[in-house]
N, C-alpha and C positions, 0 to 999 in steps of 0.2 A: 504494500500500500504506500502511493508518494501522497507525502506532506504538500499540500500547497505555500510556498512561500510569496510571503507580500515583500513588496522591494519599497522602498522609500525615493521618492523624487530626489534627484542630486541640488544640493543647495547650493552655493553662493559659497557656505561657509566651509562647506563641502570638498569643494573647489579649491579654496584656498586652503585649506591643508593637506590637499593633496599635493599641490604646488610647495609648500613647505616640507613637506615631506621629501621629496625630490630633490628641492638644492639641497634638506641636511642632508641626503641618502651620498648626493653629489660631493658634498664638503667631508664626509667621511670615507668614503670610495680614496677621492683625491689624498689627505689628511694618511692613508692607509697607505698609497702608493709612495711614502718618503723616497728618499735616496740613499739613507742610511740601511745596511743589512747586517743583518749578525749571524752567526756561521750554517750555513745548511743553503743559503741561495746560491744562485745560479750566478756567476762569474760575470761581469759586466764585459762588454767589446774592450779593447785597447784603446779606441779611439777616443771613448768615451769617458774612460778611467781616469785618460792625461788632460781633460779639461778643467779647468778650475771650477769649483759647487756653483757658482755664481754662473755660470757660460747662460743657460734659458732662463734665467732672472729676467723678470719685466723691467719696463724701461718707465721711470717714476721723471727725468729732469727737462728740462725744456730741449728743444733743438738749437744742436750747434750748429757751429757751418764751418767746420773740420773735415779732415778724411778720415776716413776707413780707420775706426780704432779697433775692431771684435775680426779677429779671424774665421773665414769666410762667411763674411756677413751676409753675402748677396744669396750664395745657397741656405742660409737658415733661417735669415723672410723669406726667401722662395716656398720654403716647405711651410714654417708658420702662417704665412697667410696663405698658401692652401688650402692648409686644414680650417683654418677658420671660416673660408669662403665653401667650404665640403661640408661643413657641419650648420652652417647658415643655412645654404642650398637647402639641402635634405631636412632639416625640420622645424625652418620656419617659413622661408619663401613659398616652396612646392607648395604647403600645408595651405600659404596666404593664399596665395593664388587659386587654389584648387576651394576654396572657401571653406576651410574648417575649420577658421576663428569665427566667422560668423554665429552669430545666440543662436539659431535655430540649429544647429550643425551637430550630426551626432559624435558620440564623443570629442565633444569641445572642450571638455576640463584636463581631461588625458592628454590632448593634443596642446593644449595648452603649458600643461606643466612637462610635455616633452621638448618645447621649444624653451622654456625658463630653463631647462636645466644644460640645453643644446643653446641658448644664448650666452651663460656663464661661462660655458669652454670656449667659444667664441669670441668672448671679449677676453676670457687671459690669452689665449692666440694673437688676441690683437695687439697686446700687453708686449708679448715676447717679440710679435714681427718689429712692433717698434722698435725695441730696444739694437734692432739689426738693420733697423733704417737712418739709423741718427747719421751714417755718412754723407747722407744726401737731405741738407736742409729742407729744399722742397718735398722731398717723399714722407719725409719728416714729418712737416707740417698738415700733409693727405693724413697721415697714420692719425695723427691730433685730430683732424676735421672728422675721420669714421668714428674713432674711437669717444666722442663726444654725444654722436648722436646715434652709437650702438647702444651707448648705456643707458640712452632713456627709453629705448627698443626694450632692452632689459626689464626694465624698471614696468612698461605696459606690460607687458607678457607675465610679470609675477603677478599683477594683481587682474591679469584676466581681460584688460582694455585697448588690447594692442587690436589695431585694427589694421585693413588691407593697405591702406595709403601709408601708415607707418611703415611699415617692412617693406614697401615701396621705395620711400624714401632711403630705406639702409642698403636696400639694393643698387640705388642708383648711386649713393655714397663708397659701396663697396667697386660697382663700375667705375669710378673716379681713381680709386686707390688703383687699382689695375691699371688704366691707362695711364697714370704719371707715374706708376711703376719701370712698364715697359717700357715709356720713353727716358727713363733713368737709368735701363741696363737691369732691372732688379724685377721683370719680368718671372709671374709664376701663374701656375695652373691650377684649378678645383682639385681638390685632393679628396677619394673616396675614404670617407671617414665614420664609423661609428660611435660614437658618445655612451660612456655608460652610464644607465641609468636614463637615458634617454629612448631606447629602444625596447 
């Protein structure tokens, strides 16, 4: 004999602790992944080893207008803002455009707090590409321009109000970064990326 079970309407408040729930699932996932190992793990590459702990640290100071201080800087924005424009793509753009931030939308709370937490790895990507753009003041100042109006992208998506023309807009700021990329030599590609905690 099956029990009938009643389901309760998803709330509002509902919603937002699922979204809470995700970036803490996110900040301890990351918080878990240190750098630090103590004996039984797997042996890091050599390449990796001889970089000093600081090499993917985000880049927190204004732009210079110096050269090239971080070794191979061009190929480590290349890769970081891949990943950050791979993890954009896939779970907030597609999602915008295909309309499942919209209120009527079915799972919209899910898809929601997939992009909150696919927004966060996002902006520390964007964090790190800068820190590997500061050679080039202009690309520099691009990194500044996304990374200002990624965070309030961020900011709608946590509590639910991020709308189509929003991510609109970070898309076309993330097309900016690209084109003064490539015309700076610092040219990169979408990188297929999965986000934990996100899928």
């Amino acid at each position: 004999m099956m029990v009938p079970v009643s389901r309760k309407p998803v709330t509002r408040a509902t919603q937002c602790g699922a979204v809470l729930l995700a970036v803490l699932l996110s900040v301890v996932l990351v918080g878990a992944c240190g750098s630090r190992t103590t004996g039984g793990g797997s042996a890091a590459p050599a390449a990796a080893a001889s970089e000093p702990a600081d090499a993917e640290t985000p880049y927190e100071g204004t732009c210079p207008s110096g050269e090239n201080s971080r070794p191979l800087a061009k190929t480590r924005f290349a890769l970081h803002a891949g990943l950050e424009l791979g993890a954009f793509q896939r779970y907030i753009y597609k999602p915008a455009r295909e309309g499942k931030f919209r209120a009527n939308a079915d799972n919209r709370g899910r898809t929601l707090a997939k992009a909150a937490v696919a927004g966060l790895f996002t902006a520390h990507e964007l964090k790190v590409a800068k820190g590997f753009a500061v050679a080039n003041p202009t690309l520099c100042n691009a990194a500044q321009s996304i990374s200002n109006n990624f965070t309030a992208l961020v900011d709608k998506l946590k509590n639910g109000s991020a709308t189509e023309a929003d991510v609109n807009a970070s898309q076309s700021s993330f097309d900016a970064l690209r084109q003064q990329a490539t015309q700076d030599g610092f040219g990169f590609n979408e990188k297929n990326v999965t986000v934990p905690g996100a899928d």
